[in-house]
C-alpha positions in Angstrom: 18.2 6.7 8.2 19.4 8.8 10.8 22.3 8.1 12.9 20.4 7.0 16.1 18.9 5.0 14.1 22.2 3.8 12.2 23.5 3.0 15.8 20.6 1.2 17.1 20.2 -0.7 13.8 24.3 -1.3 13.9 23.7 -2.6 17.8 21.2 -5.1 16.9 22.9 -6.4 14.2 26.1 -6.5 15.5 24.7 -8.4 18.8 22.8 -10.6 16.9 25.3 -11.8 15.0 27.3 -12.4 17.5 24.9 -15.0 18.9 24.8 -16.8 15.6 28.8 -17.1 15.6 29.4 -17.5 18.9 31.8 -14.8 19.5 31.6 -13.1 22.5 34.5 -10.7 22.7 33.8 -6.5 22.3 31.5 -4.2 23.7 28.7 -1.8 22.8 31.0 0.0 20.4 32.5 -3.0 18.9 28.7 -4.6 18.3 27.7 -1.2 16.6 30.6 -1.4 13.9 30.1 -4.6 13.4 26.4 -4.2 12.6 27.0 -1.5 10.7 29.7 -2.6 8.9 27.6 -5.9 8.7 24.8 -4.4 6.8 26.9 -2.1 4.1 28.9 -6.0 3.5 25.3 -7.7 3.2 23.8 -4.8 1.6 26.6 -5.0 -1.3 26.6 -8.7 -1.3 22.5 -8.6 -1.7 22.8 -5.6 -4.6 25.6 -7.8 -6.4 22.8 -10.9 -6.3 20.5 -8.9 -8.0 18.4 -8.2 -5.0 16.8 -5.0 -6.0 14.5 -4.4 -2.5 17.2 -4.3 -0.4 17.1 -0.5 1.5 18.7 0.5 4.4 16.3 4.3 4.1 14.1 2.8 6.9 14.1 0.1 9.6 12.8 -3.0 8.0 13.0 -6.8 8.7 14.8 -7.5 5.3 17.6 -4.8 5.7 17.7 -6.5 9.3 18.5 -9.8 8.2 20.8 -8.7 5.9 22.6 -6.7 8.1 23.0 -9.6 10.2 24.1 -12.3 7.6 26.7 -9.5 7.0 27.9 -8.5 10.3 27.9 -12.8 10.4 30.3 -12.9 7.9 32.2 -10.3 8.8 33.1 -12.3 12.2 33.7 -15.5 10.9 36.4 -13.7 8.2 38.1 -11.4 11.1 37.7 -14.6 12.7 39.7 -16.3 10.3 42.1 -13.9 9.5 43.4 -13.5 12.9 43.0 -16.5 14.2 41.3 -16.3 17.4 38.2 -17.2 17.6 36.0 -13.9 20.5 34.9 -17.4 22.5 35.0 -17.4 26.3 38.2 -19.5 27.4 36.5 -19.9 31.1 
């Protein structure tokens, strides 16, 4: 994939998953690292379950959702790990 399409992917991801947890805290750039983070975490996680389809060489729905159970994850461990929680307090 190219990098546009890296970021884009990274965005949805990112802000996608932080629906699912809940956590509301970052912005654009945040939400991109997290997605993209998200999907090499899933994407590793996928490969070590013997999930052979999983590709991240094009936009697909699979590598999607697998970029977003990662990036999901990802928030509830950083969650964890330093204790706060990216909820609005107001």
């Amino acid at each position: 994939m190219g990098l546009l399409t890296w970021i884009v992917f990274g965005f949805i991801a990112g802000t996608v998953a932080g629906w699912v947890t809940g956590h509301r805290g970052g912005g654009c750039v945040s939400r991109i690292v997290v997605g993209v983070v998200g999907a090499l975490v899933g994407g590793s996680l996928a490969r070590a379950a013997g999930i052979k389809q999983v590709s991240f060489q094009s936009f697909t729905l699979v590598g999607l959702l697998i970029a977003i159970a990662g990036a999901s994850l990802l928030l509830l461990i950083l969650e964890t790990v330093t204790g706060r929680s990216g909820h609005s307090r107001f």
